[in-house]
C-alpha positions in Angstrom: -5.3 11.0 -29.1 -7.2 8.0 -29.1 -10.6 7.1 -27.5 -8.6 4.3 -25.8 -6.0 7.1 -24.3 -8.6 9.8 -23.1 -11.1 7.2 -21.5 -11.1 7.5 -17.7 -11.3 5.0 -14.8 -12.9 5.3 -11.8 -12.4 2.1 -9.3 -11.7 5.3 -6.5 -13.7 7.8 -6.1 -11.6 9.9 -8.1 -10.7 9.8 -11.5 -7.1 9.6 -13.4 -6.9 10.7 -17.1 -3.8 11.2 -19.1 -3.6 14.7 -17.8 -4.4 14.2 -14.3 -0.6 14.9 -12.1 0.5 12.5 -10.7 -0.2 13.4 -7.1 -4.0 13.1 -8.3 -2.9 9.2 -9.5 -1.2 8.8 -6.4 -4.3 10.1 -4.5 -6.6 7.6 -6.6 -4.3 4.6 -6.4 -2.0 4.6 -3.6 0.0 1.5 -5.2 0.2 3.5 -8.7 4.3 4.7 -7.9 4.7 0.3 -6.8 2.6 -0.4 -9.9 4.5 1.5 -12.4 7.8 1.1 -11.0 7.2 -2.5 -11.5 6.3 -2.7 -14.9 8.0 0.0 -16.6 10.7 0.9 -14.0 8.8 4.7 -13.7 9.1 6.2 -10.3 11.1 3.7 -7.8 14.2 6.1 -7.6 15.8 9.4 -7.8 16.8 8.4 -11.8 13.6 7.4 -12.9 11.3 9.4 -10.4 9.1 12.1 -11.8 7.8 15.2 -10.1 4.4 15.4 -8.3 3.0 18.1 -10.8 3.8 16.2 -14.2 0.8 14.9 -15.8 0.6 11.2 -16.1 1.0 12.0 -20.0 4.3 13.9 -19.4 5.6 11.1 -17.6 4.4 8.2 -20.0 5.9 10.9 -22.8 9.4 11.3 -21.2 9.4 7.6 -20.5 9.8 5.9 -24.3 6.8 7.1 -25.4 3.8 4.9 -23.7 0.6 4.4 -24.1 -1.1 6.4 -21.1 -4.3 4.4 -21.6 -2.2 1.2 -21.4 -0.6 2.5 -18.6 -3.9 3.7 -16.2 -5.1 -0.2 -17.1 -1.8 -1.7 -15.2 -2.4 0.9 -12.8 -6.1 -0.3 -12.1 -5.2 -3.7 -12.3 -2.5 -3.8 -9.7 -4.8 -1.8 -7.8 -7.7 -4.5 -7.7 -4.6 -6.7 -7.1 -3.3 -4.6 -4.0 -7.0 -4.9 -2.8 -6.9 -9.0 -2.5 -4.1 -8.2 -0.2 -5.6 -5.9 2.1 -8.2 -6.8 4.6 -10.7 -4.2 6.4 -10.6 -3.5 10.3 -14.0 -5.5 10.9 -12.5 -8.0 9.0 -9.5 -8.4 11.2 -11.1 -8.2 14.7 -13.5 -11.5 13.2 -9.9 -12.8 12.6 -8.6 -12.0 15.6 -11.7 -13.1 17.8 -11.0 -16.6 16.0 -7.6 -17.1 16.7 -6.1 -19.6 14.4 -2.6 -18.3 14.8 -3.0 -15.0 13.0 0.4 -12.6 13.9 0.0 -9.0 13.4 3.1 -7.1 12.7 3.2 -3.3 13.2 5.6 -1.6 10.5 5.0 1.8 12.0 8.2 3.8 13.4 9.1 3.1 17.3 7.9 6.4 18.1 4.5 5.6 17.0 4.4 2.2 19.0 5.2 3.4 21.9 2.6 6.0 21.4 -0.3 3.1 20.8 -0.2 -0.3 19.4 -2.5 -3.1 18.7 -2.4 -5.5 21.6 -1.4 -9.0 19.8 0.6 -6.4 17.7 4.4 -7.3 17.4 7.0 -4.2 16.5 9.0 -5.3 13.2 12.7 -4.8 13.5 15.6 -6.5 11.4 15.4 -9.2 13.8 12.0 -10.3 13.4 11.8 -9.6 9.7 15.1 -12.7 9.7 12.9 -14.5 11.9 9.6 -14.2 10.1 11.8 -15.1 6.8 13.5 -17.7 8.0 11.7 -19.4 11.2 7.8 -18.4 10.2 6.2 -20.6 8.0 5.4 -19.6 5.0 1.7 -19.9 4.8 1.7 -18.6 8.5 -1.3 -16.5 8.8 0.1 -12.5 8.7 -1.3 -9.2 8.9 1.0 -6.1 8.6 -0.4 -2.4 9.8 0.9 0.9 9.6 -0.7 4.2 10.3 -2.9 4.5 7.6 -2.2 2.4 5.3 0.3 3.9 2.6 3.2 1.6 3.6 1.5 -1.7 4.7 1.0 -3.1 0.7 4.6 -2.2 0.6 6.0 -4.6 2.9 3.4 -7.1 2.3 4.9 -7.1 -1.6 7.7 -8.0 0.2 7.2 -10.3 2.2 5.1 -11.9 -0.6 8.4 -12.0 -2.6 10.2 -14.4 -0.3 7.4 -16.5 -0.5 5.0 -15.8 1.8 1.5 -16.8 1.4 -0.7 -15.6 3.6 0.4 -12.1 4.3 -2.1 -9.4 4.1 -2.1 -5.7 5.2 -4.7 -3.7 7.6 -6.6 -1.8 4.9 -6.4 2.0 6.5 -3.8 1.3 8.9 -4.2 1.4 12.9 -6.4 4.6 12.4 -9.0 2.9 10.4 -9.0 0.2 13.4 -9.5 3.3 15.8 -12.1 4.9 13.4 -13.9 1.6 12.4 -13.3 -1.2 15.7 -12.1 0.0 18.7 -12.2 4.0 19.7 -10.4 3.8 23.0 -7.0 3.2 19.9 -5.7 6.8 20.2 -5.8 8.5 16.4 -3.0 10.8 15.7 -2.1 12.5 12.8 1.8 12.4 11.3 3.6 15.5 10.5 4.6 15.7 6.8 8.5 15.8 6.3 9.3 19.2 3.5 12.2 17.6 0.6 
């Protein structure tokens, strides 16, 4: 192997390497399965999925052959792209104090909003997302949250790929609001569904 293939990267606090598994990558770069679905159409569904204990290098292997060093720099990359998309908690309150016709959509499930919600918060349901993409402008000033943050670069990808501008996502989701702005937001932990 190369020195190019073995060098390691380390934008997280945790490192990926060729044979780091993917749930390590995952851990590392959230937006890694988004990332590499995108380029190399690696992990988006059930055909070209992989398994959570394949080394990135067994992946890259099965999957014509690439370059895993080539593929950890896309990887990074979108992941310092995913950042300009996110904003932190502190940042959003400022926003929020300001005004300026900011809309914060919640993407969590309807259990969870009735549970606790972000005041200006509104719930995202088929309806809205046909009104936000055909009514909303589309440099209207957006941020998405979920719970913690896994899901919220997800829609904002897609919302980005109709055309909107100035949509960003809550870095952390509602719990790094709780943890990091307002305490009196109830934390809660999800339960993790068994495939």
């Amino acid at each position: 192997m190369t020195n190019a293939a073995t060098r390691t990267m380390q934008t997280t606090s945790i490192e990926i390497q060729p044979h780091s598994t993917m749930t390590e990558v995952l851990q590392a770069f959230p937006g890694a399965r988004r990332a590499m679905f995108r380029r190399y159409h690696i992990g988006g569904c059930s055909s070209c999925g992989f398994q959570m204990e394949e080394t990135l290098q067994q992946v890259c292997d099965r999957n014509n052959r690439l370059d895993p060093a080539e593929v950890i720099e896309h990887i990074q990359t979108s992941h310092e792209q995913d950042a300009k998309l996110q904003i932190s908690a502190p940042g959003l309150a400022e926003l929020l104090k300001q005004g300026d016709g900011l809309r914060l959509v919640d993407i969590r499930s309807r259990a969870e909003w009735n549970m606790t919600r972000l005041p200006p918060a509104v719930f995202l349901t088929q309806e809205l997302m046909q009104e936000i993409l055909s009514k909303w402008g589309k440099d209207c000033p957006i941020v998405i949250y979920d719970h913690a943050g896994a899901q919220g670069l997800d829609a904002v990808a897609y919302f980005a790929g109709h055309g909107m501008t100035n949509i960003r996502c809550l870095r952390g989701g509602i719990d790094a609001w709780s943890a990091e702005v307002d305490a009196t937001v109830p934390r809660y932990k999800l339960e993790r569904k068994e495939h």
